[in-house]
N, C-alpha and C positions, 0 to 999 in steps of 0.2 A: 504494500500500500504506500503512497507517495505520501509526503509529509502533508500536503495541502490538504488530502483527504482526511487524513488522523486531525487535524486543527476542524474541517468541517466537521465532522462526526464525535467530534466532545461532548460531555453530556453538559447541559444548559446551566448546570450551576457548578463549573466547573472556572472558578475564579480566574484562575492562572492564564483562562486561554487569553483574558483581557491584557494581563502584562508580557504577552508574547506577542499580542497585535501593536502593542505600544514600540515596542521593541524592533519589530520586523519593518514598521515603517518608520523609526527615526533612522535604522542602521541602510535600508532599500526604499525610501520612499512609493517608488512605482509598482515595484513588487507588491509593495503591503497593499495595493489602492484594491485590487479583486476580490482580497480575505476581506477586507473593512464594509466594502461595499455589499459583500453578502450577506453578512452580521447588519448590518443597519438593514437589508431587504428583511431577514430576521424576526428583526424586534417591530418594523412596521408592522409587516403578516402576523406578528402575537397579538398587536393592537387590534387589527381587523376580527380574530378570529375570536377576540374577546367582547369585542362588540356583538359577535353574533354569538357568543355565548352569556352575555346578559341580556339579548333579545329574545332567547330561547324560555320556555318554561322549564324551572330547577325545580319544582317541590317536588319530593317521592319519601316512601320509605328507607332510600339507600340516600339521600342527600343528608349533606353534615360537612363541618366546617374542612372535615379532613378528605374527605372525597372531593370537596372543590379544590383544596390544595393538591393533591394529586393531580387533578385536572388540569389546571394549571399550568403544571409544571411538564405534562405532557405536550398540552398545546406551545407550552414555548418551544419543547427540543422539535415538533413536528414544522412549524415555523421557523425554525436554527436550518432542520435539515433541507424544506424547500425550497427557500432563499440558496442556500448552497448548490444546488440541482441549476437553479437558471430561469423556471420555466417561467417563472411572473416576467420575468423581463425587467422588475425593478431597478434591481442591482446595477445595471448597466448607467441608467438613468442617474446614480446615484456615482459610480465610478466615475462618471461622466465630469460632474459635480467638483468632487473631489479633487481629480485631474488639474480641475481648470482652478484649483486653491493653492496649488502648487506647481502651478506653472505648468506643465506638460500638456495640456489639451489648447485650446483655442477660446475665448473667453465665451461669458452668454449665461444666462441665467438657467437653472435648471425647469426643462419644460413640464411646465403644473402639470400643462391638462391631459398631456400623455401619461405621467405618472396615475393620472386620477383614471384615465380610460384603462390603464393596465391595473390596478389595484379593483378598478368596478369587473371589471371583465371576471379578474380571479375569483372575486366574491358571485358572481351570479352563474360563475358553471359548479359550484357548491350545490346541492339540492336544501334546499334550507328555506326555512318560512319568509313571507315575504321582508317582515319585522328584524328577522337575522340579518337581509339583503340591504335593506334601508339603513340599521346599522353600521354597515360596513362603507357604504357608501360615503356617510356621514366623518366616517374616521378616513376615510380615503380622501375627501378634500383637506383636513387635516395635514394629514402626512405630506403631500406636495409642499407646503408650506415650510414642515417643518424638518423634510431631509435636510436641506442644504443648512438650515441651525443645527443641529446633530454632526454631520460634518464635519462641521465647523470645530468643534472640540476636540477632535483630534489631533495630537500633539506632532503635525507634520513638520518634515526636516523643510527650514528656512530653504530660500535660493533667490539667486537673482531675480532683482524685478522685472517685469516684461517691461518690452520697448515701450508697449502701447501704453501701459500705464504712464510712462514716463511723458512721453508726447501727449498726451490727455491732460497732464497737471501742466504741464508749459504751456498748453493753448488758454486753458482757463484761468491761470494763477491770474494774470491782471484784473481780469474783472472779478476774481472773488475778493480780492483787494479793495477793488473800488465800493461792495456790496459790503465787505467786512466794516463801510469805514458807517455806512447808513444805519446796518442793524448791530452795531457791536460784539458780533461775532464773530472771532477767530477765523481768520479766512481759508485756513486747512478744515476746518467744520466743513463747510460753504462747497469746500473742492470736493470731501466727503461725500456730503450728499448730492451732488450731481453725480459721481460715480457709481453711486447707488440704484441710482434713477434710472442711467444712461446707460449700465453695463461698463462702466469707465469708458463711456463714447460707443460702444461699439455696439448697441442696444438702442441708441435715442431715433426717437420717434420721425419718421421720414414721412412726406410727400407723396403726394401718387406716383410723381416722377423719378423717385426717388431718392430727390437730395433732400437735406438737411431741415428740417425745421428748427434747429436751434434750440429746443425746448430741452435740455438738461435737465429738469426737474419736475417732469411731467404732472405741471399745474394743468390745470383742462377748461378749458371756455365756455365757460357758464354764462349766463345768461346777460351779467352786465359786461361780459368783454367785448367791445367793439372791434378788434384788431381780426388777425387773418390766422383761418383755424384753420385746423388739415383731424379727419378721422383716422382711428389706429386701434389695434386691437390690445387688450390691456388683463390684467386680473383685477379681480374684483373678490373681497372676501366679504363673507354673508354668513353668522352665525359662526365665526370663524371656519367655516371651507372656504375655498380659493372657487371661484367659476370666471371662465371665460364671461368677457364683454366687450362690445366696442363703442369708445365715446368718443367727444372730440376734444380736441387741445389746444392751446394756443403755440400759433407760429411765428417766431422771431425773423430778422432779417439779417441777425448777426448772435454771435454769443452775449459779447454787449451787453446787446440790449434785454437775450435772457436772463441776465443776471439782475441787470437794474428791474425787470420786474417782480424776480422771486423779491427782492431787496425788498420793492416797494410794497408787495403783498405780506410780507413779514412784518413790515412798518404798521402799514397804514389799516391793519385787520385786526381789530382787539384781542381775536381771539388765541393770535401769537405773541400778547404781551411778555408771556411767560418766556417765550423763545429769545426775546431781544436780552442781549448783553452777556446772555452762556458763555461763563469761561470754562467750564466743564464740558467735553467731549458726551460722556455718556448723560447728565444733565440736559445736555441740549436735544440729543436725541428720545428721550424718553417726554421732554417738553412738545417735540413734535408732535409726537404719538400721541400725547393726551390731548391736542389742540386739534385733532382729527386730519391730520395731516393725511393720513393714507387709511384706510380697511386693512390690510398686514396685520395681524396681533403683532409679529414679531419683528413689525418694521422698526423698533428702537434698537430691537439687538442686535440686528442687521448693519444698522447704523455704527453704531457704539464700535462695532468689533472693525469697521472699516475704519474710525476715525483713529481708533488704539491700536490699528492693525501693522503688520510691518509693510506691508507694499505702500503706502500712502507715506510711511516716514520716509523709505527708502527713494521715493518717487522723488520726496519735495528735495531729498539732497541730491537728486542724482542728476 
């Protein structure tokens, strides 16, 4: 049996295999991305299957607090092993992820809606009550959200920053400057969250023709904006799941000018009082979030971990 296989086929509460994933990816980076990524497909499919194991009816004669532990801890090794196997297709999605946090893939946000269509898929070829289905569903918008925070936490080997990051803070640094000086906020904040927003540029929201709309911070054209909108396809989180939508946005003529109107929309909008004068990185982001800045539950930590992150230090000296 190959070593990868003995690491797949451990039993679920088998501590050690956590400080050998730790290990295998600070010592191989790349190497560890397939083990890691199958373990995070894993623990999602525990959550699905747990969903549908509280949508299920439990009262019997043989129900007791120790048969649900049993239970349990079945469904997680049987979730351990089918993440391992492939066949959700998770995993991928998730290495995918991972890849592009340590530089080796090509940047881009990991795709919600396909995670959600493969996590639904898995859940309705199950024969199980409608209630178990809806469940599952439910925790499958969910998880889209929260792979790439999960991710996140693992303790991947440092590397060079990409180019593109680099070219992305040099285009923007002058006007988050000039927007640092209007709302009092740090203007590595400022570059943060269009990074955010933008995929570090390589995400933001385009034209029918293709180019640029300039929109770094995917503010969207409600009702009192006069200027020139362009529609785009977006997420949208509802009850905390993620669902596709498409709205419209506002389009710049330059960066500029995008920044002087997040600037001015942070000014001139009470309800980012709290926003204005953050010296704090993760303060500022959490101010966002409560100011209703985005639908994301997890959009402050999303933030936070970009603005405390090493690619954005290494960016701004490099």
């Amino acid at each position: 049996m190959k070593p990868e296989d003995i690491a797949n086929h451990r039993f679920v509460l088998d501590m050690k295999s956590a400080q050998d994933l730790r290990a295998k990816i600070q010592q191989d980076p790349k190497a560890g991305l397939k083990q890691a990524a199958q373990q995070f497909e894993g623990m999602f499919l525990q959550m699905v299957m747990k969903s549908m194991r509280d949508a299920t009816p439990s009262d019997g004669l043989f129900n007791s607090d120790a048969t649900r532990f049993y239970t349990g801890v079945l469904d997680q090794q049987l979730a351990q092993q089918l993440g391992a196997s492939g066949q959700v297709g998770f995993a991928r999605l998730i290495e995918a992820q991972l890849g592009r946090m340590m530089g080796t893939t090509p940047g881009g946000e990991l795709p919600e809606a396909a995670a959600i269509a493969s996590l639904r898929g898995f859940a309705r070829q199950a024969t199980l009550p409608a209630g178990a289905i809806q469940g599952a569903e439910r925790v499958a918008g969910r998880v889209a959200g929260e792979a790439a925070d999960a991710a996140a936490t693992l303790p991947v080997a440092p590397g060079p920053v990409s180019q593109g990051a680099r070219d992305f803070v040099n285009r923007v640094w002058p006007h988050a400057v000039e927007a640092s000086r209007s709302t009092g906020v740090p203007a590595h904040f400022l570059v943060a969250h269009a990074a955010l927003e933008s995929g570090w540029g390589k995400s933001e929201i385009r034209r029918a023709d293709g180019s640029s709309s300039h929109n770094l911070f995917g503010i969207k054209a409600g009702k009192s904006w006069q200027g020139d909108s362009v529609e785009a396809a977006t997420t949208e989180y509802v009850n905390g799941a993620a669902q596709p939508a498409r709205e419209k946005f506002r389009a710049y003529s330059s960066y500029a000018e995008a920044f002087r109107d997040y600037a001015n929309l942070l000014a001139g909008n009470s309800r980012f009082s709290g926003v204005l004068g953050q010296q704090d990185g993760t303060a500022f982001a959490r101010s966002l979030q409560q100011a209703g800045y985005a639908t994301d539950p997890m959009y402050a930590d999303k933030l936070s971990r970009i603005i405390n992150g090493t690619t954005l230090r290494q960016a701004l000296v490099g």
